[in-house]
ROLUM-962407 format. One record per residue (C-alpha): z, y, x; residue in one letter. Coordinates in steps of 0.25 Angstrom, whole numbers, padded with zeros to 4 digits, always signed. Example, Ala and Ser with C-alpha at 12.3 -4.5 7.8 and 13.67 -1.06 7.14 Angstrom:
2
+0031-0018+0049A +0029-0004+0055S 
end
This chain:
485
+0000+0000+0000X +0004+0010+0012X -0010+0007+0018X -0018+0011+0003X -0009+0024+0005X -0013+0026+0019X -0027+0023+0016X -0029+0032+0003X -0023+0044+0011X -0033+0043+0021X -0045+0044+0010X -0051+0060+0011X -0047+0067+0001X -0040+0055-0009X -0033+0065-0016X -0047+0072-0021X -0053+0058-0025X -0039+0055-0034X -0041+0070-0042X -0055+0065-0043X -0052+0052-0050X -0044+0060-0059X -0053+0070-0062X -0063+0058-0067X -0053+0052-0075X -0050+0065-0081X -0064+0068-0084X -0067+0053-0091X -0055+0055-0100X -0057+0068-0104X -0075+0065-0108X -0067+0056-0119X -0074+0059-0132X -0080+0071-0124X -0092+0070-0136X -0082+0073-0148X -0085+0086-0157X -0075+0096-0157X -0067+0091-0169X -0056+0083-0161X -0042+0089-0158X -0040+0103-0158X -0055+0104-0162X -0053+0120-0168X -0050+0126-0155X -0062+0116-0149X -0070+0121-0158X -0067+0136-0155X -0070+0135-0141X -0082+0125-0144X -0088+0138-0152X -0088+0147-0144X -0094+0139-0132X -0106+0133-0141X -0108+0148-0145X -0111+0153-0132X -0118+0142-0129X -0129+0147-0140X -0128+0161-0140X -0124+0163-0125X -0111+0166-0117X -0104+0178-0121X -0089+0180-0115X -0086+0190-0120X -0089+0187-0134X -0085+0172-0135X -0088+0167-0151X -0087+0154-0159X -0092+0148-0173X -0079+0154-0181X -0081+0167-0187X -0070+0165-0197X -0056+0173-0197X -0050+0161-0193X -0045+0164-0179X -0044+0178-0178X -0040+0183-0192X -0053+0195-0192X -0068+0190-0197X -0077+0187-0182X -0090+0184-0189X -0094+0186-0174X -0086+0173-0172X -0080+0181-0158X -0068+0170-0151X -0061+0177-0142X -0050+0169-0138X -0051+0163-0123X -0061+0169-0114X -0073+0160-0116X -0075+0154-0103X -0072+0141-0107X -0085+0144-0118X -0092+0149-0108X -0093+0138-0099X -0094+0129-0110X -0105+0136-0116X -0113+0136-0103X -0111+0122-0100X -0117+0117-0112X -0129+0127-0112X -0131+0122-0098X -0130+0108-0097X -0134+0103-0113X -0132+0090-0110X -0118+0089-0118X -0116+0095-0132X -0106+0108-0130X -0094+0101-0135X -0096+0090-0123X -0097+0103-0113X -0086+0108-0118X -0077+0097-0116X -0083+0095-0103X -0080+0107-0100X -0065+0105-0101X -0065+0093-0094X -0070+0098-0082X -0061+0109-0082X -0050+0101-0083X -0054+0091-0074X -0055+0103-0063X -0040+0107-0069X -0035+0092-0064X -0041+0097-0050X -0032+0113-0049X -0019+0103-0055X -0022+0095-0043X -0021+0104-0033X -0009+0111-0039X -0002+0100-0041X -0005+0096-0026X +0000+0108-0020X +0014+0107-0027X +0016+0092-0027X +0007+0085-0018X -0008+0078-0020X -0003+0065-0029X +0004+0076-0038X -0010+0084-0038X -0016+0071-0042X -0008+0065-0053X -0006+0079-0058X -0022+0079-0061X -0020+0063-0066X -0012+0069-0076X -0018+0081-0080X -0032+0076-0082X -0028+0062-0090X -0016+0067-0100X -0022+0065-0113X -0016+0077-0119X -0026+0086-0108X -0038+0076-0108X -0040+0080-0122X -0039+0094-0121X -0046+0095-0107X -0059+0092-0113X -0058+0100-0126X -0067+0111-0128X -0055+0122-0127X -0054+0133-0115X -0039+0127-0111X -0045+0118-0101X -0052+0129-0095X -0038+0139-0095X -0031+0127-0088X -0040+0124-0077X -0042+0139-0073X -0027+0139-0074X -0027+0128-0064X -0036+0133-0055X -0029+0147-0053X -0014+0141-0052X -0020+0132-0041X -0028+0145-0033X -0015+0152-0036X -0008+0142-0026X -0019+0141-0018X -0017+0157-0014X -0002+0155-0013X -0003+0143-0007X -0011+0154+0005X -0025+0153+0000X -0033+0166+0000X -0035+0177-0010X -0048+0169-0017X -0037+0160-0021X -0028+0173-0029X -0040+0178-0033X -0049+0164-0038X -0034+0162-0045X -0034+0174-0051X -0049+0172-0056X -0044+0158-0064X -0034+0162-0068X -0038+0176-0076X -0050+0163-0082X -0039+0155-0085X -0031+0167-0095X -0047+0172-0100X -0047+0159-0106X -0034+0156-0110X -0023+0167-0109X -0012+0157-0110X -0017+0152-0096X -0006+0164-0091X +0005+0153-0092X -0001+0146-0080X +0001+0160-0072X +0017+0155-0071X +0012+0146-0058X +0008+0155-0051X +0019+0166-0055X +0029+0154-0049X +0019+0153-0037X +0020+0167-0033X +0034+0171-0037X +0039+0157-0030X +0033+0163-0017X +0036+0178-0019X +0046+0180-0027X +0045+0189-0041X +0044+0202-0032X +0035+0197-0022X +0026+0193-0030X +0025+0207-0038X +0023+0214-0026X +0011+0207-0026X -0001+0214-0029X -0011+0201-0028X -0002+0194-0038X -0003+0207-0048X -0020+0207-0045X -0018+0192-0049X -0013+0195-0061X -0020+0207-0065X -0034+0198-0062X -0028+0185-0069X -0025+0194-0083X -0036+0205-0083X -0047+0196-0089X -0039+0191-0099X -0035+0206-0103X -0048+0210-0102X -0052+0199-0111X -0042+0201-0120X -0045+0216-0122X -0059+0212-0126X -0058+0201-0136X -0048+0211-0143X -0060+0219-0147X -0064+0206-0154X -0051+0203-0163X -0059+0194-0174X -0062+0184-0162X -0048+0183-0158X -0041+0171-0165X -0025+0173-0167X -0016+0170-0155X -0003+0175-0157X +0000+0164-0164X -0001+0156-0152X +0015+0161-0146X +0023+0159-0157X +0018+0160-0170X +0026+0151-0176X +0038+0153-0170X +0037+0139-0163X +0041+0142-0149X +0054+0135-0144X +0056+0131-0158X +0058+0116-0158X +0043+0113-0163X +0039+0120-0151X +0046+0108-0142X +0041+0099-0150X +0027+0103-0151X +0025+0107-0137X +0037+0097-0129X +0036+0085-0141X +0022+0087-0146X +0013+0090-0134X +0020+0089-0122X +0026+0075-0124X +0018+0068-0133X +0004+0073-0132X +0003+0079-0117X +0014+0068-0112X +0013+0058-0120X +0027+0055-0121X +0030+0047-0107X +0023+0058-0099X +0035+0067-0103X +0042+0057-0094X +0035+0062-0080X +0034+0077-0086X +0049+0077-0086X +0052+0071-0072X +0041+0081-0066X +0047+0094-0074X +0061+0088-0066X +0054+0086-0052X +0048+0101-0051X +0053+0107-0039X +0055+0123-0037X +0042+0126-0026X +0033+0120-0038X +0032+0133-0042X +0018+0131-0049X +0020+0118-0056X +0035+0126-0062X +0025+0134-0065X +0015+0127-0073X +0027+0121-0081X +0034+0135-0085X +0018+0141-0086X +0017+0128-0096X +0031+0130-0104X +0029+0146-0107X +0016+0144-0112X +0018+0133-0121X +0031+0142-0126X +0023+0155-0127X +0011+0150-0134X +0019+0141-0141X +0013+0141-0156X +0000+0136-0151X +0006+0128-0141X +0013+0120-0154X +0002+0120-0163X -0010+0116-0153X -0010+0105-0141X -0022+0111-0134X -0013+0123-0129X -0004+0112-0120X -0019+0111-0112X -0011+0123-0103X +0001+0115-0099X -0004+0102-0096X -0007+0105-0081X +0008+0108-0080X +0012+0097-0087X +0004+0086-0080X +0009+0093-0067X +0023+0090-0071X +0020+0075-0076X +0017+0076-0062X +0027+0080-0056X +0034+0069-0063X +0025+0056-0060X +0028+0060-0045X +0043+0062-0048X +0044+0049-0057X +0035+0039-0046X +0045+0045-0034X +0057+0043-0040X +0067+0033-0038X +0078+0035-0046X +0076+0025-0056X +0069+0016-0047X +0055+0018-0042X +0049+0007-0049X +0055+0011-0064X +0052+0026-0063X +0036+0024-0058X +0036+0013-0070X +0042+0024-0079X +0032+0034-0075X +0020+0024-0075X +0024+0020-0088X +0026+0035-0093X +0012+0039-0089X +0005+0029-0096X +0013+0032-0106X +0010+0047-0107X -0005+0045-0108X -0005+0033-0118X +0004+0042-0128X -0003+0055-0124X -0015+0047-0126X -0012+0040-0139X -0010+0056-0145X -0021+0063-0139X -0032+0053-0141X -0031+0058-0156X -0035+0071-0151X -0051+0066-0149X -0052+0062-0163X -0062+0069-0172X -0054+0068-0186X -0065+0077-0192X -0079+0071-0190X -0084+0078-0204X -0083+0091-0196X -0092+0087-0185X -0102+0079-0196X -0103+0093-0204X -0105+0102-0192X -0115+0094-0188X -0123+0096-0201X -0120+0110-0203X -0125+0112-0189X -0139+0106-0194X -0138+0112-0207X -0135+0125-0206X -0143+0138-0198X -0137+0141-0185X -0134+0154-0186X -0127+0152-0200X -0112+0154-0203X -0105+0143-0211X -0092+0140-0217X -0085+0127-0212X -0070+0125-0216X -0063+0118-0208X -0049+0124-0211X -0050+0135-0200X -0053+0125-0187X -0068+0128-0183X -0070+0114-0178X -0079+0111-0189X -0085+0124-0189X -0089+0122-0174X -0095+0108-0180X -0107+0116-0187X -0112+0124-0175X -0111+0137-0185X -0102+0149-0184X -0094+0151-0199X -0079+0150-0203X -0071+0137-0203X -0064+0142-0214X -0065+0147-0230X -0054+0158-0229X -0059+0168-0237X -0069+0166-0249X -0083+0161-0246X -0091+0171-0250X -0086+0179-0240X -0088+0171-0230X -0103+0170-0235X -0103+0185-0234X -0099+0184-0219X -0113+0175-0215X -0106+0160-0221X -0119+0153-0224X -0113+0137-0226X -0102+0129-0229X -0098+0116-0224X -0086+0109-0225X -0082+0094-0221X -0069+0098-0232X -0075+0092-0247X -0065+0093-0254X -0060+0107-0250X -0060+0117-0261X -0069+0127-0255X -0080+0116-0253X -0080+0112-0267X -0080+0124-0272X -0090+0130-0262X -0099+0119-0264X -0100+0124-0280X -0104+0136-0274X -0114+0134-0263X -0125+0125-0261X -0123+0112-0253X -0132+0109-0242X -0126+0096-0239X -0115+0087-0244X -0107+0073-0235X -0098+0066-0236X -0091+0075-0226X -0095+0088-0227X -0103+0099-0235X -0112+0112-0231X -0118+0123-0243X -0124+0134-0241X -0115+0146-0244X -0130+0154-0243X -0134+0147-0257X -0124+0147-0270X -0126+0136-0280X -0132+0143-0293X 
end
């Protein structure tokens, strides 16, 4: 066994070829079902994103002026007939869009799934090197085993949201960060400030994972060192500018910004006891750990030591965000996308604690471990795999038609209690909602109505009124153009 040690050292660059096996396993589990439609979980906000991509893609990429399918009052409360999104700075969209347009060779939902994939794949390689600068190259490696194969992040590292994105510029900054303290050269300030600024224009809660580097720099200088530091103040004024500058420019554009403030504490969860359940109970253990997992999490949360100033740092970044964005950290899973670099880090941190302890016996602790990681991704499997599921196939079914059936350039009308998953189905731009009476939604360009809902009481009664152009089983398109005489 020594001689296999001794041997496997010699080999150039092991390490390299370990992250790349990694990567590839990463990369098979996360192509699974890659060909679904966006009806799956959390397909609204898949949808949204999905929109405003396959718009550019056909009319051509505009940053400034990001828009998708919805021009309902849904999101913002204010009629944007111009359908205007302006709620993460589209890079993600932009990318996307591009890629598609370039290489036609996928349909735009594969691209965008792809799209995440790779870009967390290259967060795996920034975990990596971080982890491997504060705990050593076998961390680094299972930190990026861990990272790219929990269930709960295979899933929604290859959706079609810009999270994936925010995390890996994330990554990528912390990691230069510490390159530049670490003695690198100013490329390395300046290239961290770059990222890090893309990081925030694309998701503003991204600000958490400046804790860090606050540690990093206060660690080394002190509060008052650091102060005095005028590159730490240019630092900052370059990461926040563009995201100010952003902000002041979508504010002239109010009926494209959705509500957010109830994403703090609209409900008064916060540190209530459904917030540890929700976010501890809920996500934490059951969905992201699988139960067991918790087990490793704990001993790596006790085996922290004081210079792992960035790693405290990901933690406590990681806890005040889920606290301060805590009424859409309860209510939607996809927000947790943002902690799990921390958290596998941790889990870490306790595999190498758990497999070099000998309190309990060598032999009985590396069994207990064993046993809890298998465990962890069968249970966080068993709940996650319900996540691929299309529940709604009747959705995709009458998108399809009304994309056949209906002009291009024409605004339809397809309820779907708010969620413009099934709007996005029909290629058209419209409402996904009946919230005010029909004929004003006519007189706002309506032109069709399609619903997968037969029994609902605006479809029988608007099929008394309009003409039917076609009838399923399943769903049901007339023509709001054409009353029945």
């Amino acid at each position: 066994m020594n001689n296999i040690k001794k041997h496997l050292k010699r080999i150039k660059n092991l390490e390299y070829w370990v992250l790349f096996v990694a990567i590839i396993l990463g990369f098979f589990a996360r192509i699974y079902k890659i060909e679904s439609p966006i009806a799956d979980w959390h397909s609204f906000r898949q949808a949204d994103t999905a929109s405003v991509s396959r718009l550019y893609s056909e009319n051509g990429i505009s940053l400034l002026y990001p828009k998708y399918h919805d021009v309902s009052t849904t999101q913002s409360g204010l009629s944007n007939l111009e359908g205007y999104r302006f709620v993460e700075f589209p890079l993600y969209n932009a990318v996307h869009a591009q890629l598609f347009n370039s290489f036609p060779i996928f349909t735009i939902e594969i691209w965008g799934r792809m799209l995440s994939i790779f870009i967390s794949l290259a967060s795996s390689i920034f975990i990596f090197q971080i982890v491997k600068r504060y705990i050593g190259v076998n961390g680094g490696l299972i930190a990026s085993f861990v990272f790219l194969l929990l269930p709960f992040n295979i899933y929604f590292s290859r959706v079609i949201l810009p999270e994936p994105l925010a995390v890996m510029l994330g990554l990528l900054a912390i990691w230069l960060f510490i390159k530049y303290e670490d003695g690198g050269g100013t490329l390395f300030l300046v290239f961290s400030a770059l990222t890090f600024s893309l990081s925030l224009l694309v998701k503003p809660y991204m600000v958490f994972y400046s804790v860090p580097m606050i540690f990093l720099i206060f660690g080394k200088r002190g509060i008052k060192g650091t102060l005095l530091e005028k590159k730490y103040w240019m630092f900052a004024l370059a990461v926040t500018a563009p995201l100010l500058l952003w902000r002041f420019w979508i504010n002239q554009y109010p009926e494209g910004i959705p509500f957010w403030k109830w994403v703090f504490n609209d409900d008064g969860i916060r540190f209530k006891p459904a917030f540890w359940k929700w976010i501890f109970g809920e996500r934490l253990t059951k969905l992201i750990l699988g139960y067991w997992g918790l087990i490793p999490f704990v001993f790596g949360l006790l085996k922290l030591r004081k210079n792992q100033v960035v790693i405290w740092g990901l933690l406590i970044g990681a806890f005040l965000y889920v606290s301060v964005i805590a009424t859409a950290n309860a209510r939607h899973d996809y927000y947790q996308t943002l902690v799990i670099p921390a958290i596998s880090i941790a889990v870490v941190l306790g595999i190498i604690d758990m497999w070099n302890d000998k309190t309990y016996g060598n032999l009985k602790i590396r069994f207990l471990l064993l046993f809890s990681l298998f465990m962890m991704f069968v249970a966080s499997f068993s709940e996650i795999k319900e996540f691929y599921k299309i529940n709604h196939p009747e959705i995709i079914e009458a998108g399809n038609a009304t994309s056949k059936i209906v002009p291009k350039d024409a605004l339809v009308v397809a309820p779907y209690y708010g969620d413009t998953a099934f709007l996005y189905q029909t290629k058209r731009r419209g409402w996904p909602v009946v919230d005010r009476p029909i004929n004003e939604l006519i007189d706002k360009g309506a032109e069709y109505f399609v619903s997968v809902d037969l029994n609902h009481y605006q479809t029988l009664e608007f099929e008394k009124e309009f003409v039917t152009i076609v009838k399923t089983d399943n769903y049901i398109i007339l023509d709001l153009t054409q009353k029945i005489i």
